[in-house]
N, CA, C and O atoms as a GROMACS GRO file, in nm:
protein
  308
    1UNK      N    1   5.508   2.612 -11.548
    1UNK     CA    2   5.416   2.512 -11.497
    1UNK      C    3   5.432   2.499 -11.346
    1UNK      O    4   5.538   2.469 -11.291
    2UNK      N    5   5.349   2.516 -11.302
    2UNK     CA    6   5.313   2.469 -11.139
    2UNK      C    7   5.288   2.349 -11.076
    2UNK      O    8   5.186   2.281 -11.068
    3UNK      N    9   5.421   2.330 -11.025
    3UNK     CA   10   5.378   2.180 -10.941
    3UNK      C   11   5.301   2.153 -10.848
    3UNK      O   12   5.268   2.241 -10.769
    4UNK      N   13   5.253   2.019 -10.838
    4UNK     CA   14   5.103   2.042 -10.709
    4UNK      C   15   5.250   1.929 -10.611
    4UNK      O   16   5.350   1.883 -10.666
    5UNK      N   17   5.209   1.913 -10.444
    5UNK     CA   18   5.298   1.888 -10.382
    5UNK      C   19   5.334   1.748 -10.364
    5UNK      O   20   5.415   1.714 -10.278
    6UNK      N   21   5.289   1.684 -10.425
    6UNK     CA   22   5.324   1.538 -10.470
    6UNK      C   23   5.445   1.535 -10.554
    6UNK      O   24   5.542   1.469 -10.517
    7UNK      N   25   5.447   1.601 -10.664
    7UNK     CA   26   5.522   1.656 -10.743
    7UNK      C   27   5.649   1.724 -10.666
    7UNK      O   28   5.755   1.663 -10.673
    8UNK      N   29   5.644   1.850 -10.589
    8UNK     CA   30   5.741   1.917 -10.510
    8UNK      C   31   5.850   1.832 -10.423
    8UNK      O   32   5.969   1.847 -10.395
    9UNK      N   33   5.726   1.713 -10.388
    9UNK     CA   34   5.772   1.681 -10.276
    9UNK      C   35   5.875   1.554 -10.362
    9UNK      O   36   5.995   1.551 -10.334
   10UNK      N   37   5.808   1.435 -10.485
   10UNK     CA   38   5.931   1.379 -10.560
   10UNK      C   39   6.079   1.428 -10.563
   10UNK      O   40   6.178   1.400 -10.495
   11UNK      N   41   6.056   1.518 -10.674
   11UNK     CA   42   6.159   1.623 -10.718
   11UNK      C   43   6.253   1.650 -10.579
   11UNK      O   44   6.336   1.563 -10.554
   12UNK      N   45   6.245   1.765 -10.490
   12UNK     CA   46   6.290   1.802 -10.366
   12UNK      C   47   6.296   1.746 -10.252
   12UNK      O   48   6.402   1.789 -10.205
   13UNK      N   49   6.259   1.690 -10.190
   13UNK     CA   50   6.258   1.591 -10.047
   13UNK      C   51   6.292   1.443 -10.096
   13UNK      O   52   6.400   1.407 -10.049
   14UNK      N   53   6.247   1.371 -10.156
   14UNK     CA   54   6.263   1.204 -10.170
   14UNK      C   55   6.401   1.169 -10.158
   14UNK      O   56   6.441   1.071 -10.095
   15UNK      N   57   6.524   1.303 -10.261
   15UNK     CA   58   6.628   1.226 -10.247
   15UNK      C   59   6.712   1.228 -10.088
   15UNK      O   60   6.784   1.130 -10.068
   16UNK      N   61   6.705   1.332  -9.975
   16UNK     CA   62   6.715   1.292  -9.864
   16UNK      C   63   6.585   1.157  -9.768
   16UNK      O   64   6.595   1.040  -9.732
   17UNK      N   65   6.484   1.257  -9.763
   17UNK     CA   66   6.376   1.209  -9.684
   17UNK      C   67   6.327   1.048  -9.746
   17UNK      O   68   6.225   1.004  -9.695
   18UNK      N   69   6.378   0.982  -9.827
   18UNK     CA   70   6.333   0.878  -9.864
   18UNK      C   71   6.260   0.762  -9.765
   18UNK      O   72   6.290   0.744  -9.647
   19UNK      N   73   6.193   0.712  -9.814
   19UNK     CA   74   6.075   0.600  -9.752
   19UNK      C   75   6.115   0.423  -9.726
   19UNK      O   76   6.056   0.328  -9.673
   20UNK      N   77   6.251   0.445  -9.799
   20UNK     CA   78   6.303   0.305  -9.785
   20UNK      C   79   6.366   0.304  -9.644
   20UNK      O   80   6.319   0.208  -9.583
   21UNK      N   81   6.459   0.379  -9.564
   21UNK     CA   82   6.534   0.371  -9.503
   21UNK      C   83   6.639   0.266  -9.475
   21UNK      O   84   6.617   0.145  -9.485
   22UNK      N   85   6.806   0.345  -9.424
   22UNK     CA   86   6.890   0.283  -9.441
   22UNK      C   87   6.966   0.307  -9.327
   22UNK      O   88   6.923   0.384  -9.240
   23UNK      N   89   7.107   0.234  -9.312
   23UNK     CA   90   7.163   0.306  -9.258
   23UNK      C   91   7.241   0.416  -9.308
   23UNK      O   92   7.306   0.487  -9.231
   24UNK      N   93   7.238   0.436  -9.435
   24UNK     CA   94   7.292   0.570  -9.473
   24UNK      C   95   7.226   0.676  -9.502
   24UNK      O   96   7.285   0.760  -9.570
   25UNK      N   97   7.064   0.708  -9.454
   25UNK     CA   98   6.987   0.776  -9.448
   25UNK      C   99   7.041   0.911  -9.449
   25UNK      O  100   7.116   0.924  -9.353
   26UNK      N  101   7.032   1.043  -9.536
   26UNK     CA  102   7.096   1.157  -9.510
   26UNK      C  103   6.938   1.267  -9.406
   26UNK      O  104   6.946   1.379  -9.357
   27UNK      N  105   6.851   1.197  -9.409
   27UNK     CA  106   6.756   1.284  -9.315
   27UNK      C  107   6.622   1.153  -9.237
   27UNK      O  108   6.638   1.032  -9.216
   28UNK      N  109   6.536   1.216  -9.220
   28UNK     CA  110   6.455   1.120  -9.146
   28UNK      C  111   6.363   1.063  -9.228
   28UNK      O  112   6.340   1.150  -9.313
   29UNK      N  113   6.297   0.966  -9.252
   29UNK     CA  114   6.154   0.916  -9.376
   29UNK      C  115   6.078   1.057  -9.365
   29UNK      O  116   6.094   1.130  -9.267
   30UNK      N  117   5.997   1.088  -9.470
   30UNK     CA  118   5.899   1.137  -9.454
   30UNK      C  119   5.781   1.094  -9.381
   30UNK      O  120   5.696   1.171  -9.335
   31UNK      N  121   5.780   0.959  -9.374
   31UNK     CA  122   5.607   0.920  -9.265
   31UNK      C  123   5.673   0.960  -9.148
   31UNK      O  124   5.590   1.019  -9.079
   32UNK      N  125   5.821   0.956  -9.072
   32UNK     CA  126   5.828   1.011  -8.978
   32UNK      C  127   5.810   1.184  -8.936
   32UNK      O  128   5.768   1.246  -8.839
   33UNK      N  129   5.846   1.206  -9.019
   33UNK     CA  130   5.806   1.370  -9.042
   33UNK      C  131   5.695   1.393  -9.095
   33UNK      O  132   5.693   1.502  -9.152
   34UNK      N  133   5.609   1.341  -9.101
   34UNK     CA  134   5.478   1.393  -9.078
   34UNK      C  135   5.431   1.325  -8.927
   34UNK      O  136   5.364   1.396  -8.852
   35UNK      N  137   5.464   1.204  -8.890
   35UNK     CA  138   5.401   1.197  -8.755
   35UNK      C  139   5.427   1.301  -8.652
   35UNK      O  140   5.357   1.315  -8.552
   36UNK      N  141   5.567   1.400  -8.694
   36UNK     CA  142   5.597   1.491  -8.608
   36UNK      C  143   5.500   1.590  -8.601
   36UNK      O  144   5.440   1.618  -8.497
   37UNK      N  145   5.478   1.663  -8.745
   37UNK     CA  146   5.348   1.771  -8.750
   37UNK      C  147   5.224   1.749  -8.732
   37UNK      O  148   5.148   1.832  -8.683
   38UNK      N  149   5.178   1.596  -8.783
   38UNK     CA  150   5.081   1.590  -8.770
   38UNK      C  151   5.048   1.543  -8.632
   38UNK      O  152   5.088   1.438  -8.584
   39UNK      N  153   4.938   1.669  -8.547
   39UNK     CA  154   4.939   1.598  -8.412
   39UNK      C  155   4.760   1.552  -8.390
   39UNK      O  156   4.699   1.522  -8.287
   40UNK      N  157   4.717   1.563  -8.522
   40UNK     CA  158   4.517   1.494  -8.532
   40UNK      C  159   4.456   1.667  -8.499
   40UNK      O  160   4.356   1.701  -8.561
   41UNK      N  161   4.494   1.725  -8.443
   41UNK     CA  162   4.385   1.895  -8.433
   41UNK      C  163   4.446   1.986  -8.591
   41UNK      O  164   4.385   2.086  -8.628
   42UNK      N  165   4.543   1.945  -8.654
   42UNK     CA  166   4.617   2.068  -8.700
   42UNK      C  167   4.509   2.030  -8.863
   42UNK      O  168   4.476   1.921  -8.907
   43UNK      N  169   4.483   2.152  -8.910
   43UNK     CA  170   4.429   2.129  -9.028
   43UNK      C  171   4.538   2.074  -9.179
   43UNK      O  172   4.656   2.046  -9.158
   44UNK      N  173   4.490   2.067  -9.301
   44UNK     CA  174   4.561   2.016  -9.379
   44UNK      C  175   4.688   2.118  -9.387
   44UNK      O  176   4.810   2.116  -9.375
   45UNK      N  177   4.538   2.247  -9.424
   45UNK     CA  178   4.640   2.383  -9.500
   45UNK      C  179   4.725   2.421  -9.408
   45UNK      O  180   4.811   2.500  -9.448
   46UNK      N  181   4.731   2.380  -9.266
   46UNK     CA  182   4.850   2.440  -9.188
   46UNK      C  183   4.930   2.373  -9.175
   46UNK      O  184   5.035   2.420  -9.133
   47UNK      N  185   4.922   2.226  -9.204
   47UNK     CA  186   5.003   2.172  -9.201
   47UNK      C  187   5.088   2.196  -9.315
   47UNK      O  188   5.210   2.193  -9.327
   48UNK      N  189   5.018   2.215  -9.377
   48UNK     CA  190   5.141   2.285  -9.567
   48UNK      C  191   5.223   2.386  -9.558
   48UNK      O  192   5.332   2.404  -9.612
   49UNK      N  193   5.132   2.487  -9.450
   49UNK     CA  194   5.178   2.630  -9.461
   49UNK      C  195   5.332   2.616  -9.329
   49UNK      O  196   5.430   2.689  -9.311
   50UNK      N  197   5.289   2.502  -9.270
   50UNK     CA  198   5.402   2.506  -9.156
   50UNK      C  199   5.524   2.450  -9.221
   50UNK      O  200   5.638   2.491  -9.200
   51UNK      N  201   5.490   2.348  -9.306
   51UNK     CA  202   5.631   2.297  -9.406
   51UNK      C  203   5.669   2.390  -9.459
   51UNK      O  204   5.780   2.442  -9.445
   52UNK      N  205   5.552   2.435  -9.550
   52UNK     CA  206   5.667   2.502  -9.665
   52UNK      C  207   5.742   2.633  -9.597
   52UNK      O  208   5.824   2.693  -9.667
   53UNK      N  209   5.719   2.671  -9.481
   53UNK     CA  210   5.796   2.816  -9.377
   53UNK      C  211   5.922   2.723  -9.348
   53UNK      O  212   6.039   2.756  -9.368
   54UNK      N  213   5.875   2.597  -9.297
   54UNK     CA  214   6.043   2.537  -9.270
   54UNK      C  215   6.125   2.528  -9.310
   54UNK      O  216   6.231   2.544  -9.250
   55UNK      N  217   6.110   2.488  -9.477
   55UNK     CA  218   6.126   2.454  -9.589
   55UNK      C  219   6.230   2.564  -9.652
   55UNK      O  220   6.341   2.554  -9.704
   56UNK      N  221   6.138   2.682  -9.620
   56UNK     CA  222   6.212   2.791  -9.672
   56UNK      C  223   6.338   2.844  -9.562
   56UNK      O  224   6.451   2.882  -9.594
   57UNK      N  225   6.285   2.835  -9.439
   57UNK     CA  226   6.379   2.900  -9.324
   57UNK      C  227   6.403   2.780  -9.242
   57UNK      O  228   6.351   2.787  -9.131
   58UNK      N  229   6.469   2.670  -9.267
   58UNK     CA  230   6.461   2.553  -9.079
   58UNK      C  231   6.600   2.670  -9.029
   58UNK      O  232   6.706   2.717  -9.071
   59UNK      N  233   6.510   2.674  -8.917
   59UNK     CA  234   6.601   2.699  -8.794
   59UNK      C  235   6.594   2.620  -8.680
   59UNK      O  236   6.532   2.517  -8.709
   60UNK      N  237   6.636   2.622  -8.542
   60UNK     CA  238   6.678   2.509  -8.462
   60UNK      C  239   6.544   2.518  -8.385
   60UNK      O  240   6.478   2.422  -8.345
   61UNK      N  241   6.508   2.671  -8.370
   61UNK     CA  242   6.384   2.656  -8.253
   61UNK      C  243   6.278   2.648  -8.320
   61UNK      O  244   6.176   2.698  -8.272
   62UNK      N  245   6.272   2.577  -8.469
   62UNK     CA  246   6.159   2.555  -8.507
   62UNK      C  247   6.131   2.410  -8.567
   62UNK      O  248   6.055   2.371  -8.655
   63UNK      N  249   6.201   2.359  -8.503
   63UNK     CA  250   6.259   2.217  -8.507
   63UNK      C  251   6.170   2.166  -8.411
   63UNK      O  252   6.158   2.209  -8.297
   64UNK      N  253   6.094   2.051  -8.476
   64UNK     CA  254   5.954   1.980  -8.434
   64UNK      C  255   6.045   1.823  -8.395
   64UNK      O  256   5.976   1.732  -8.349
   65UNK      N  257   6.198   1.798  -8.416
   65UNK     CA  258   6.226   1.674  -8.474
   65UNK      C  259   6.398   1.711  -8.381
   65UNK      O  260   6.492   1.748  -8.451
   66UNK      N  261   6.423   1.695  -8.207
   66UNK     CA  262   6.512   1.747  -8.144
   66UNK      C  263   6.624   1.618  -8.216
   66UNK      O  264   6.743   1.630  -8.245
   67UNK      N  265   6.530   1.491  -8.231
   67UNK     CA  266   6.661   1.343  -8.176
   67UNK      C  267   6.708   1.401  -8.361
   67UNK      O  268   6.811   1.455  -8.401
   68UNK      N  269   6.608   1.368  -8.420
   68UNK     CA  270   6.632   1.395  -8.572
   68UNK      C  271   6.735   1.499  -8.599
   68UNK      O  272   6.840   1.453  -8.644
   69UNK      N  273   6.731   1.623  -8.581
   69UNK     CA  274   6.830   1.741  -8.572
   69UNK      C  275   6.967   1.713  -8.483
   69UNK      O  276   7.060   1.793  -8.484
   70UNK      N  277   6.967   1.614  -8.420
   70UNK     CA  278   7.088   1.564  -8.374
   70UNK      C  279   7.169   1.463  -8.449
   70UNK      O  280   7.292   1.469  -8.462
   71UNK      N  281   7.098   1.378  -8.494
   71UNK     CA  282   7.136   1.279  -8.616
   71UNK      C  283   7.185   1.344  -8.733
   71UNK      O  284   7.302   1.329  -8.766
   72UNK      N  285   7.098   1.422  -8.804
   72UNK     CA  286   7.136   1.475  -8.897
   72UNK      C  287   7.189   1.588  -8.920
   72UNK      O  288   7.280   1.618  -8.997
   73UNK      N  289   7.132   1.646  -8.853
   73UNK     CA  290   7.165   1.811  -8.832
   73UNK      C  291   7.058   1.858  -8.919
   73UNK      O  292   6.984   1.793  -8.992
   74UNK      N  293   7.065   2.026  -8.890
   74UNK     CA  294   6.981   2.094  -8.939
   74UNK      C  295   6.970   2.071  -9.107
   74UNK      O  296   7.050   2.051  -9.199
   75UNK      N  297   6.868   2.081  -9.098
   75UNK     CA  298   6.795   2.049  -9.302
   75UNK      C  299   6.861   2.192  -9.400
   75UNK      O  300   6.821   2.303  -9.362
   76UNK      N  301   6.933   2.190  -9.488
   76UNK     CA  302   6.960   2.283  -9.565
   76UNK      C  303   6.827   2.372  -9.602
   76UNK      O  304   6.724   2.317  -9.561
   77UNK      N  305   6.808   2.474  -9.658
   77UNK     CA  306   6.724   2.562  -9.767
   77UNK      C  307   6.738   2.476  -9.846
   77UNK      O  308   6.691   2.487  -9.959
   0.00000   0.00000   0.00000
């Protein structure tokens, strides 16, 4: 069965990226990470296609999120 990304995103991201925030936050909210990608020109599908490349590979120079990657450090695979 194929998850649609509502789904992906429960399952895989919520338990860092969560929406409550704390101070024991292990990554940044997700509405903040999308204000990063989303800059109003970028379409939906690239905006998907640019996550899910991160998603699969974060590396440092593709790091949209400098203060974030200092806080937390780089995002696992």
């Amino acid at each position: 069965m194929k998850l649609n990304g509502k789904e992906l995103m429960e399952n895989n991201c919520n338990s860092c990226h969560n929406t409550q925030g704390s101070d024991n936050m292990l990554a940044p909210p997700m509405s903040r990470v999308k204000d990063h990608f989303w800059d109003g020109d970028i379409v939906k599908k690239e905006l998907r296609n640019t996550n899910v490349e991160w998603c699969k590979k974060p590396t440092g120079d593709k790091s949209v999120m400098p203060g974030a990657r200092r806080k937390f450090c780089l995002m696992p695979r």
